[in-house]
C-alpha positions as CSV (number, residue, x, y, z in Angstrom):
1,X,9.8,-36.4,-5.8
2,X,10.5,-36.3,-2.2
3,X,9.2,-33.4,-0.3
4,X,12.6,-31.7,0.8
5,X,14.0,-32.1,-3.2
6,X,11.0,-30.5,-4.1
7,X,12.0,-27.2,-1.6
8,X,15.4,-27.6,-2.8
9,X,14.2,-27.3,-6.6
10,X,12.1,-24.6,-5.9
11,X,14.7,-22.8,-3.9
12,X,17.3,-23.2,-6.3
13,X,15.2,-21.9,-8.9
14,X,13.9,-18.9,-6.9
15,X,17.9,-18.2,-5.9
16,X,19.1,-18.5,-9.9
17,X,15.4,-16.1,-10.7
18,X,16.4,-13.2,-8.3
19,X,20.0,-13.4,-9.5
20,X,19.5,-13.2,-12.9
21,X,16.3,-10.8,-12.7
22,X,18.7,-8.5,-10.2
23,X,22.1,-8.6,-12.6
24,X,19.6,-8.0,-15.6
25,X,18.2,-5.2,-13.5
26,X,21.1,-3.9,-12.4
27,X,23.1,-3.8,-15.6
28,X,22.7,-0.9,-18.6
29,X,20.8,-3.2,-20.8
30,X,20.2,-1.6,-24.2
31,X,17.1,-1.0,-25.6
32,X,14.9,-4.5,-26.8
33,X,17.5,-6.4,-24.6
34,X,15.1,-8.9,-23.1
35,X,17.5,-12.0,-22.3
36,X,19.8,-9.8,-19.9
37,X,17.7,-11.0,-17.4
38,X,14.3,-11.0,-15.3
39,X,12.3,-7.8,-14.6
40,X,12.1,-7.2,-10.8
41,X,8.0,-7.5,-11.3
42,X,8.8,-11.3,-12.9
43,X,11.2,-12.2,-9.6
44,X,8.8,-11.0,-7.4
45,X,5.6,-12.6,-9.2
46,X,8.3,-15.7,-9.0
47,X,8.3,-15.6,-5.1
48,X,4.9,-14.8,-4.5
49,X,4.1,-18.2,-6.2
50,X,7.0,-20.0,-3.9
51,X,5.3,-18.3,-1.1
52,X,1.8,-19.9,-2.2
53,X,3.7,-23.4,-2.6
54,X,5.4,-23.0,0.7
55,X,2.4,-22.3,2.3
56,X,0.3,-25.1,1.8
57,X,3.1,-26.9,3.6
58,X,3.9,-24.8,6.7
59,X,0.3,-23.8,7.4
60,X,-0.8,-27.7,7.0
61,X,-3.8,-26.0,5.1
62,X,-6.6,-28.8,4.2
63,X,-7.9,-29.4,0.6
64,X,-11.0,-27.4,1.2
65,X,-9.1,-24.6,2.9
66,X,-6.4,-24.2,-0.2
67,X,-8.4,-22.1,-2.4
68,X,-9.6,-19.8,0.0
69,X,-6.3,-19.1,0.7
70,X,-4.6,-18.8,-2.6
71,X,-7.1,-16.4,-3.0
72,X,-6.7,-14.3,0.1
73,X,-2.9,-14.5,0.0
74,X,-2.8,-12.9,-3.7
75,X,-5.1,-10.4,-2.8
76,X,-3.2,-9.2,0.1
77,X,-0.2,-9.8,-2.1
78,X,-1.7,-7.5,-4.4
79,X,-2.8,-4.7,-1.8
80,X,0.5,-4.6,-0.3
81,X,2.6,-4.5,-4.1
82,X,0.1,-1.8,-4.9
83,X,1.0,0.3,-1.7
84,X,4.4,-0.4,-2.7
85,X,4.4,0.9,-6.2
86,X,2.1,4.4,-5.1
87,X,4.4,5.0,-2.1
88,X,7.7,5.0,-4.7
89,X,5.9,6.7,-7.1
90,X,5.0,9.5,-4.5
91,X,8.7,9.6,-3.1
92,X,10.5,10.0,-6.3
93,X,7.8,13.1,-6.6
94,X,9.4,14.6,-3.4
95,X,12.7,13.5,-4.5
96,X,12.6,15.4,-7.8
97,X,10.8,18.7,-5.6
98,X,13.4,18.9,-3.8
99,X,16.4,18.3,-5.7
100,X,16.9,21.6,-5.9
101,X,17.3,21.6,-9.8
102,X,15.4,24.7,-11.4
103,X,11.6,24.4,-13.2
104,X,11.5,20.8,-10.5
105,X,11.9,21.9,-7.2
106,X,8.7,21.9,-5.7
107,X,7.2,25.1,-3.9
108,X,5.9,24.2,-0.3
109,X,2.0,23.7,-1.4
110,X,3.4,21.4,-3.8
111,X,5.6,19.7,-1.2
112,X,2.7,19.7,1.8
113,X,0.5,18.2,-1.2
114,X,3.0,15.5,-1.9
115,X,2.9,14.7,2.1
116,X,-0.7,14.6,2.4
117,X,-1.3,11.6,-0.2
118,X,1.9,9.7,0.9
119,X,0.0,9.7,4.2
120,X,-3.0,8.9,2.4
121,X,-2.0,6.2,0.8
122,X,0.5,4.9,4.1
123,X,-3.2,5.1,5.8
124,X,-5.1,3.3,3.1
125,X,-2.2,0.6,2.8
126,X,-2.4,-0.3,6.4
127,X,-6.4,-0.3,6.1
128,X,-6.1,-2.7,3.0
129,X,-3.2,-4.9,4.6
130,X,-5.3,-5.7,7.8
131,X,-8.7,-5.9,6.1
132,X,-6.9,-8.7,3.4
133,X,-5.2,-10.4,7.2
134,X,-8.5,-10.5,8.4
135,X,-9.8,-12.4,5.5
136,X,-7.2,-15.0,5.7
137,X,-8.0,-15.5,9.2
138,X,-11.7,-16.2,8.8
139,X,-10.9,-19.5,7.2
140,X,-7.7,-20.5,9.5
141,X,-7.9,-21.8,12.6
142,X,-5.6,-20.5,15.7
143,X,-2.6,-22.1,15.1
144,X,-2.4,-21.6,11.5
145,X,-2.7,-17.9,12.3
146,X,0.4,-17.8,14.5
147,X,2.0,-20.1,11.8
148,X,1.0,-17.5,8.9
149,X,2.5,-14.9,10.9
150,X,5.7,-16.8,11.8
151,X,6.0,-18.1,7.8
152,X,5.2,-14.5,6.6
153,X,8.0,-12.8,8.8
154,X,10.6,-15.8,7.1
155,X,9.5,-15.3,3.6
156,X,10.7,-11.4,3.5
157,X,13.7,-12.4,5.6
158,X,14.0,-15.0,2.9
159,X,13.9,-12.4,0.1
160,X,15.9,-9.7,1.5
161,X,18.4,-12.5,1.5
162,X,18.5,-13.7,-1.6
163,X,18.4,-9.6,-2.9
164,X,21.3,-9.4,-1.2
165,X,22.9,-12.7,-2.4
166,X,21.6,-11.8,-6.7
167,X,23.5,-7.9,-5.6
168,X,26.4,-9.8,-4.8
169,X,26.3,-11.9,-8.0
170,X,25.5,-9.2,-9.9
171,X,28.1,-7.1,-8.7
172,X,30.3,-10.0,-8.8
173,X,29.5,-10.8,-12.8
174,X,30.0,-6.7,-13.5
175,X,33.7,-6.9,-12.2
176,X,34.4,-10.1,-14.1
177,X,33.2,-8.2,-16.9
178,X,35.2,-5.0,-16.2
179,X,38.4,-7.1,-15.6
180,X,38.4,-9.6,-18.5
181,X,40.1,-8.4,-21.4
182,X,37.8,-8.6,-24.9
183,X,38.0,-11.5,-27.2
């Protein structure tokens, strides 16, 4: 297959992914209803691996460099989802302490505690994230660093995107819903 079909594939199947996986998401699925769509974990495992396919491509990375890489990439991957996921968890703690609601507000120990690991972990994150950059630049040369950046900074642009383009959908397919009369 050509090498632009081959991006066009795996765009179009990244697009219809994140659609689905966001209108799943974003819907009131019932309980055991797995075919409303995608979990956002399986989207975003879906475009970490488009990433990894892109960017043998846009880094021109050799044969002997590929695996390296792969292996770097998912580990800063990894190290970045896993700041991701204990920064959330951390924020809805706040956001339940100060809700305001009685037996979950938080007293202000409780809140300065809830501070002092989101800072922790923000701290760690950024520690992780540039030790897992560093890594990937030991077996790049110059240019495919700037190019990593440069591709790195148009894959999230990429994905904030096509969020916004499934939220669309999704929001579209809910009103379709809520306007066509039952059969």
């Amino acid at each position: 297959m050509p090498r632009h079909l081959s991006r066009l594939a795996g765009a179009l199947v990244l697009t219809w992914a994140v659609a689905t996986g966001v209108a799943g998401a974003e819907q009131q699925a019932p309980p055991g209803a797995d075919d409303q769509g995608l979990a956002p974990r399986d989207v975003q495992r879906l475009f970490d691996a488009y990433v990894l396919m892109q960017a043998q491509e846009r880094l021109v990375l050799t044969d002997q460099q590929y695996p390296q890489f792969l292996q770097r990439l998912k580990a800063l991957q990894d190290v970045r989802r896993q700041t991701q996921q204990a920064r959330a968890a951390i924020i809805q703690e706040l956001a339940r302490g100060v809700s305001g609601k009685p037996g979950v507000s938080l007293d202000e120990a409780g809140l300065r505690d809830r501070m002092r690991r989101l800072r922790e972990v923000d701290e760690r994150g950024l520690a992780d994230t540039r030790r897992a950059c560093d890594a990937i630049d030991q077996i790049l040369d110059v240019q495919q660093q700037a190019r990593f950046r440069v591709f790195e900074e148009q894959m999230e642009r990429r994905k904030v995107e096509l969020v916004l383009r499934a939220r669309q959908v999704a929001r579209a397919n809910r009103r379709g819903t809520l306007t066509q009369p039952d059969r």
